[in-house]
C-alpha positions in Angstrom: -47.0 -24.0 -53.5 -46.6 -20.9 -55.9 -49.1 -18.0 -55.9 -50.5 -16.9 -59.4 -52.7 -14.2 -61.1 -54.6 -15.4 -63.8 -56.9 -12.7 -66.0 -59.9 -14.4 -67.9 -62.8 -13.0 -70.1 -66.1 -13.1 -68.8 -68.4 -13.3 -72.1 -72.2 -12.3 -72.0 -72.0 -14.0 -68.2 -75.0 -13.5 -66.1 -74.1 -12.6 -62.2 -75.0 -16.4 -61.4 -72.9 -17.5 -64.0 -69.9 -16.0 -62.6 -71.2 -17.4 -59.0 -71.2 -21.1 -60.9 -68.0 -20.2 -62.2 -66.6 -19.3 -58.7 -67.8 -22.1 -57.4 -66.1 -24.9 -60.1 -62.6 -22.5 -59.3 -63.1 -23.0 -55.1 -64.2 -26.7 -55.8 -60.7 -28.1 -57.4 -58.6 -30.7 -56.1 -55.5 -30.2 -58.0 -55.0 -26.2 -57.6 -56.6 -24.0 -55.0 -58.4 -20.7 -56.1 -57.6 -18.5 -53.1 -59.6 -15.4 -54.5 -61.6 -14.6 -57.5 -62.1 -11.0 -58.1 -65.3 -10.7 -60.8 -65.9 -7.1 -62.9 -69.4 -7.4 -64.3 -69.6 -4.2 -66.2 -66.0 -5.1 -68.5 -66.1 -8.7 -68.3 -62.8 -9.7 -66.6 -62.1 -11.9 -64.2 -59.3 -12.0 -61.6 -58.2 -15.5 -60.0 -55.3 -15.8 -57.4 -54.3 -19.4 -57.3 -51.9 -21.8 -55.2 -50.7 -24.3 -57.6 -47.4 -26.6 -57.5 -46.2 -25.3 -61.1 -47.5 -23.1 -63.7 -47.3 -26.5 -66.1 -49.8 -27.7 -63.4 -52.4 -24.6 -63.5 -51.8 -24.7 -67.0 -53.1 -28.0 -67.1 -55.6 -28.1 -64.8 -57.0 -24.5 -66.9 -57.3 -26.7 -69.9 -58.9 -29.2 -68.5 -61.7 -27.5 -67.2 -61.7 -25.4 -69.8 -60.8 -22.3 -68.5 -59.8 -20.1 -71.2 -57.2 -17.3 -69.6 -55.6 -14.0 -71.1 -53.1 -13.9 -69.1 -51.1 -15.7 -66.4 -48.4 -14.2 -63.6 -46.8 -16.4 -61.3 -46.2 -14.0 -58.0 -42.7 -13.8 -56.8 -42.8 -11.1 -54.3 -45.6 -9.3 -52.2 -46.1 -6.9 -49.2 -48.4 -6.5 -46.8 -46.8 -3.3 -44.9 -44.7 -1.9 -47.5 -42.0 -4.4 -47.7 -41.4 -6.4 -50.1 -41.2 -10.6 -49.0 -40.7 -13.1 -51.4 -43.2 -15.9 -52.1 -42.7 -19.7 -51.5 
């Protein structure tokens, strides 16, 4: 599966909101949310998911309605300093 970033806006969302909204990311069947990074005071949200295509998250976004700003599919990453490539 591919690794993505997604960034959302978090509109006039209570802290319980956000932990609904965490819990409807965690809870699906098509993608997996692996992390979901919340910043109250600026209203973003951070969501690193394993999905089979970016067509896929895409879709799956949309039909939980799960407006994004912006989406990164990960290619590479390091966890000591060098650089691996994803799967």
């Amino acid at each position: 599966m591919a690794l993505y970033i997604s960034q959302h806006t978090l509109a006039c969302l209570t802290r319980q909101g956000a932990e609904e909204l965490t819990r409807r990311l965690q809870g699906a069947k098509t993608v997996r949310a692996r992390r979901v990074l919340v910043n109250m005071q600026e209203g973003k949200m951070l969501v690193e998911f394993e999905a089979q295509s970016r067509e896929e998250l895409e879709k799956w976004l949309r039909s939980e309605k799960f407006h994004f700003d912006w989406l990164l599919r990960i290619e590479l990453e390091s966890t000591d300093g060098a650089l691996r490539a994803i799967s």
